[in-house]
C-alpha positions as CSV (number, residue, x, y, z in Angstrom):
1,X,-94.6,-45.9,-39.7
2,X,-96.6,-48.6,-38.6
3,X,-94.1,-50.9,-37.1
4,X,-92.9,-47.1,-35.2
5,X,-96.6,-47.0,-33.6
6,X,-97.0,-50.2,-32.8
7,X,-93.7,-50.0,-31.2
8,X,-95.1,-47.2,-28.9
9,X,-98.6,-49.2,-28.3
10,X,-96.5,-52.0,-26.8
11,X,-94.3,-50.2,-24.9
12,X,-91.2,-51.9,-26.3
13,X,-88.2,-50.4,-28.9
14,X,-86.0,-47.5,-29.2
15,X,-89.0,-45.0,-29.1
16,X,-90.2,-46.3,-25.8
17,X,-86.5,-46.5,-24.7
18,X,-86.0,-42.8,-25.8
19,X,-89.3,-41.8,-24.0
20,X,-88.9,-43.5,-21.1
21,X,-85.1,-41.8,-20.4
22,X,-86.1,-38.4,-21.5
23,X,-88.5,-38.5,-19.0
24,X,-85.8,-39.4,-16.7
25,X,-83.3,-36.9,-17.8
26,X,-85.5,-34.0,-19.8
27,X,-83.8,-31.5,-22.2
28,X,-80.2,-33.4,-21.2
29,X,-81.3,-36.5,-22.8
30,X,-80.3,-35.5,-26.6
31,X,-76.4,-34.5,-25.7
32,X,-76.3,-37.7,-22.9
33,X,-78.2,-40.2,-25.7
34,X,-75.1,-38.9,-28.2
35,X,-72.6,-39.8,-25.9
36,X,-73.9,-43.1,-25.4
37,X,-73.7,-44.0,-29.2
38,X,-69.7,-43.2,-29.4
39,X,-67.5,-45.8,-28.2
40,X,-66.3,-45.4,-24.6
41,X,-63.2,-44.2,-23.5
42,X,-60.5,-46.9,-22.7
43,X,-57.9,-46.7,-20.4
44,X,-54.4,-49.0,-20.2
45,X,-54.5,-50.3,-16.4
46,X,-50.9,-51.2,-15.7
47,X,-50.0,-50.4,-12.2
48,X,-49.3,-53.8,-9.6
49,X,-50.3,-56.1,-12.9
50,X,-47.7,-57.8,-15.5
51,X,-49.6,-56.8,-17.7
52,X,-52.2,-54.0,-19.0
53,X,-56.1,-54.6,-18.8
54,X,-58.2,-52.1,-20.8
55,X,-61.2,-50.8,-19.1
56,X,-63.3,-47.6,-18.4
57,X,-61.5,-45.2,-16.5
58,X,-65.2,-45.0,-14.4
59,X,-64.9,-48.6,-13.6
60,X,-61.4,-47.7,-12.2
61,X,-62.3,-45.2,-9.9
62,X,-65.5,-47.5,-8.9
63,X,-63.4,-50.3,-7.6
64,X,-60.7,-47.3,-6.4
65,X,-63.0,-46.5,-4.2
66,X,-63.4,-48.9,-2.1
67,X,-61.8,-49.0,1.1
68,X,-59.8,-52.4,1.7
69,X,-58.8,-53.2,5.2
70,X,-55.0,-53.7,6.1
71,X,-55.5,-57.0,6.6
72,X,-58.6,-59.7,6.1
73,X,-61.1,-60.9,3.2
74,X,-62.6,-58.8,0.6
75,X,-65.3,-60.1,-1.8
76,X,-66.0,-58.8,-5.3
77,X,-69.5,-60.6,-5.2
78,X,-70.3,-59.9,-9.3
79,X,-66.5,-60.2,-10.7
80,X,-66.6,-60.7,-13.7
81,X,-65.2,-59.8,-16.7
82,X,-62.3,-59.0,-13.8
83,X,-61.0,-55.8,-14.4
84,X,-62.4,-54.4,-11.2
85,X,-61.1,-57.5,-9.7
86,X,-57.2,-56.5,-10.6
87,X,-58.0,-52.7,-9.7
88,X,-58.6,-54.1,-6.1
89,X,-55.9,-57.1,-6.1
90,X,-53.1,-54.4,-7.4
91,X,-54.3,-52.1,-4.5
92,X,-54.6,-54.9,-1.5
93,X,-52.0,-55.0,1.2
94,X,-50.2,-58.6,2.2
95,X,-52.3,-59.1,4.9
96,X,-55.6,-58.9,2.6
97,X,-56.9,-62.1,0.2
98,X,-59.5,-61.7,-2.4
99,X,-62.6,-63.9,-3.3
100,X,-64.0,-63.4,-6.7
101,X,-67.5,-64.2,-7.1
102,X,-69.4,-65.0,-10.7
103,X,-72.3,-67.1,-10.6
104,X,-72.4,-68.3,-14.5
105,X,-69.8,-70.7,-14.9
106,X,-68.6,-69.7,-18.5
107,X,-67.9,-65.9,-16.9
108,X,-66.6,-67.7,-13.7
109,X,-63.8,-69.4,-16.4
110,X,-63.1,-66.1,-18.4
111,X,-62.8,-64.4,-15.2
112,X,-59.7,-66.9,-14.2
113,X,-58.2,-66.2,-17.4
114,X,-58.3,-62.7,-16.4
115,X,-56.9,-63.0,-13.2
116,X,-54.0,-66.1,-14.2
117,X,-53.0,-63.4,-16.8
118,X,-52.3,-60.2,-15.0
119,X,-51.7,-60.9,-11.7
120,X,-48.2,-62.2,-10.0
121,X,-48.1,-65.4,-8.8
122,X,-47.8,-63.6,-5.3
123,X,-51.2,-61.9,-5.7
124,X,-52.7,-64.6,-7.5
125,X,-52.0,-66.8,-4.8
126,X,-54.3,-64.7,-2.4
127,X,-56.8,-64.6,-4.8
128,X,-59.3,-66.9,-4.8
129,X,-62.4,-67.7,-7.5
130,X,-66.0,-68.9,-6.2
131,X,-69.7,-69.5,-7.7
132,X,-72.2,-68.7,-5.0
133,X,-75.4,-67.0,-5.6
134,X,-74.4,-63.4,-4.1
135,X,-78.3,-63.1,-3.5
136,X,-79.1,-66.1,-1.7
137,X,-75.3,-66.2,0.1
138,X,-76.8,-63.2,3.0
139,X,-79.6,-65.7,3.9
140,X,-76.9,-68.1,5.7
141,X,-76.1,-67.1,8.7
142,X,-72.9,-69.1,8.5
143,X,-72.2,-66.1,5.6
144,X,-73.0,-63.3,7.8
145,X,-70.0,-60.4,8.7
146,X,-67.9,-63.4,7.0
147,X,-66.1,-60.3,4.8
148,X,-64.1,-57.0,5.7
149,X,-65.0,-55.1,2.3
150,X,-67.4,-56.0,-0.6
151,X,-67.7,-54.8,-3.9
152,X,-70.8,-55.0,-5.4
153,X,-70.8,-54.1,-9.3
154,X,-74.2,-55.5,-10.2
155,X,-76.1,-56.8,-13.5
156,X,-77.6,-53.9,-14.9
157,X,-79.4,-52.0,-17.6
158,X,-76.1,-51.2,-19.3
159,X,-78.3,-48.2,-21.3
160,X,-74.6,-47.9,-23.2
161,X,-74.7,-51.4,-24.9
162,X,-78.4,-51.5,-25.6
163,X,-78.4,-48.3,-27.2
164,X,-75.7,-49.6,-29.3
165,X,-77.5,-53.1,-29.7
166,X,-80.2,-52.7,-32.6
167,X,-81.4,-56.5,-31.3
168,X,-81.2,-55.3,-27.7
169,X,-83.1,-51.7,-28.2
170,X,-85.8,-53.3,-30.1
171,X,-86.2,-56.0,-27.1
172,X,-86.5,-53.0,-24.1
173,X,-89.2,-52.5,-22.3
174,X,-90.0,-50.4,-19.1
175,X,-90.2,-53.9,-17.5
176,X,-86.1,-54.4,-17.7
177,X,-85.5,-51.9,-15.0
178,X,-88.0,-52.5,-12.7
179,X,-86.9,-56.3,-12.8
180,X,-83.1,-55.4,-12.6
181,X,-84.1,-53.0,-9.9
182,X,-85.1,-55.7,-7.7
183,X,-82.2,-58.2,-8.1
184,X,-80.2,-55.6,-7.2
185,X,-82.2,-54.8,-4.2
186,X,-81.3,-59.0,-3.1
187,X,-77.7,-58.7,-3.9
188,X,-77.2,-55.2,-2.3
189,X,-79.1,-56.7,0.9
190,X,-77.6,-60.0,1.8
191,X,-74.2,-58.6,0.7
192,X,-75.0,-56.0,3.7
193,X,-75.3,-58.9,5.8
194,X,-71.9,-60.3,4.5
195,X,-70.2,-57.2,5.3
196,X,-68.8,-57.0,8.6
197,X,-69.1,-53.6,11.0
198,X,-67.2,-51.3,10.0
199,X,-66.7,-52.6,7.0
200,X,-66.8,-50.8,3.4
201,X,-69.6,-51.6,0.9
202,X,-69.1,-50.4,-2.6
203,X,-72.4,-50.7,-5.0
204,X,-71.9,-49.6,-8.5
205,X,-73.9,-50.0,-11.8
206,X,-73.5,-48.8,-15.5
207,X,-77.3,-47.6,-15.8
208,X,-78.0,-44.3,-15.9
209,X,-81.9,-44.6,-14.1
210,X,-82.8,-44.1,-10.6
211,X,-84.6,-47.5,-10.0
212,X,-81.5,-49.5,-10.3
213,X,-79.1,-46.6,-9.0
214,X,-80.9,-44.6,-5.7
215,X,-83.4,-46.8,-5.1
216,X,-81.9,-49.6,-4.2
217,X,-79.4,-48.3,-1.6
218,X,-82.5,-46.0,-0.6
219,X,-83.9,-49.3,0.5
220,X,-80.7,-50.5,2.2
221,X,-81.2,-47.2,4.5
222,X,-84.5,-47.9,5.3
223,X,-84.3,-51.2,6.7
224,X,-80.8,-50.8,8.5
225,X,-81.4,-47.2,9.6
226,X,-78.8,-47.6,12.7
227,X,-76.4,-50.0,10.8
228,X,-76.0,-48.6,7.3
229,X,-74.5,-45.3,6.5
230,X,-73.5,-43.5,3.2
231,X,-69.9,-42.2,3.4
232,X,-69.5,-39.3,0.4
233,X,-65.9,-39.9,-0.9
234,X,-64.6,-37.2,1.0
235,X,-61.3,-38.9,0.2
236,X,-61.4,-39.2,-3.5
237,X,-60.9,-35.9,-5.2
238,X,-60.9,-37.4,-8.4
239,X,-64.0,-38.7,-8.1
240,X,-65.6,-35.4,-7.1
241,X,-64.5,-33.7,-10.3
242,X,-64.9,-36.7,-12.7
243,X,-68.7,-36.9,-11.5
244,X,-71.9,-35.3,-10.3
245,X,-74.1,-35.5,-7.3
246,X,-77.0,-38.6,-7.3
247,X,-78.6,-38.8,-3.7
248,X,-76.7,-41.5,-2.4
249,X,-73.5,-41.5,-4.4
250,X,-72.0,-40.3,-7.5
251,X,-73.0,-40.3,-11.1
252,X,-70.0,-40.7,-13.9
253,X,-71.5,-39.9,-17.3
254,X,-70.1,-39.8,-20.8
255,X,-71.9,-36.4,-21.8
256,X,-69.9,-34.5,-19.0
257,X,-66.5,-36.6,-18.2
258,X,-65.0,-36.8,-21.7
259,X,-66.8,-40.3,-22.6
260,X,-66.3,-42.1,-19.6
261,X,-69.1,-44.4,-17.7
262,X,-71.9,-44.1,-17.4
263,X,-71.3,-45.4,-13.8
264,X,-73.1,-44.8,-10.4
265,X,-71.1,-45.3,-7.4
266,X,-72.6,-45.2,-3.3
267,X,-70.3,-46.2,-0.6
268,X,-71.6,-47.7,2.4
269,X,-70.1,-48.0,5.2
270,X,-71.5,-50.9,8.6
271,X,-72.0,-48.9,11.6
272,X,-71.2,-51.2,14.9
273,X,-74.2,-51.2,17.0
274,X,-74.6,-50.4,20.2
């Protein structure tokens, strides 16, 4: 008992975890904090590779989602482990390449693997690995409208691991979010700058709270009120009846779509200006 209240005096550990997300989510937070303990469902991606890559079927309609040009550069600007990579090299049109961004260089390696191993060598050929800090990268003008569609899956809470982590869920603090939250908020606005007009912006997390999900892109509306606009997947049915509504974008979670995500998804799109 005492190690439970001290856990609660110092704001840290599964009961501050538990509090914190049932104040987020209310009487849902028992069925969603279930669905969260059972492993996720996997799916066997297969289509345009040589060979399958397990992932979430969420991340699959994430990187689905984005809309590639028919021909130029597209940046995934947080690539790895890759399998959002491979959803968008297996979609891409010969006229597209591909730049793969991972700033830790072990990632940056495994992320290779990835790509050497289920791509073609015509595919792999037009897609290319990089380091660069995605958050610093905007602040160079040399950078700036230098890509035709970016995907942005960002570091994140990732509630599903820590949940599952006893090391990890006695670590948590309210604190995690609210930092996450605002290195999200850097990526999500120099890769706006990045993006070209009329380009196609993807940001995506696998957190399931509103600091990290909303209020970021809420941000990115705020400063580029003319510029940045949120396009609602009118295109993707699948979407639509695989998730539910957030503000800005669409909310996959395990409790409601047969285990899959969690995953939040808002598509923005670069208005030219006048």
């Amino acid at each position: 008992m005492a190690s439970r209240t001290a856990g609660l005096a110092n704001n840290t550990g599964s009961l501050a975890f538990n509090a914190y997300y049932e104040n987020i989510w209310g009487d849902r937070w028992g069925e969603l904090r279930k669905s969260l303990l059972m492993p996720a469902e996997s799916f066997s991606c297969s289509e345009g590779l040589v060979k399958p890559y397990i992932l979430d079927y969420a991340s699959v309609l994430a990187a689905s989602s984005l809309l590639l040009p028919e021909e130029g550069l597209v940046l995934d600007a947080c690539a790895a482990p890759g399998g959002k990579s491979l959803i968008i090299a297996s979609k891409m049109g010969e006229g597209v390449n591909l730049l793969c961004n991972e700033l830790s260089s072990d990632r940056r390696r495994r992320l290779s693997n990835v790509l050497d191993e289920h791509l073609d060598n015509e595919k792999r050929k037009r897609v290319t690995v990089s380091g660069f800090d995605t958050a610093k990268a905007g602040g160079r003008k040399t950078e700036h409208e230098r890509f035709d569609a970016i995907l942005l899956d960002v570091p994140c809470s990732s509630e599903r691991h820590v949940i599952q982590s006893e090391k990890a869920l006695n670590e948590w603090t309210p604190a995690r979010p609210r930092f996450l939250s605002q290195r999200q908020w850097s990526l999500l606005s120099s890769a706006f700058l990045m993006l070209k007009p009329g380009g196609c912006l993807i940001y995506s997390t696998c957190a399931i709270n509103p600091d990290e999900n909303d209020i970021p892109v809420s941000r990115l509306l705020g400063k580029y009120k003319n510029e940045a606009e949120i396009d609602e997947f009118k295109d993707s049915e699948e979407i639509f009846h695989k998730s539910e509504t957030a503000k800005y974008g669409r909310l996959i979670l395990p409790d409601s779509s047969e285990g899959m995500g969690p995953i939040y998804v808002s598509r923005v799109i670069k208005n030219f200006l006048q």
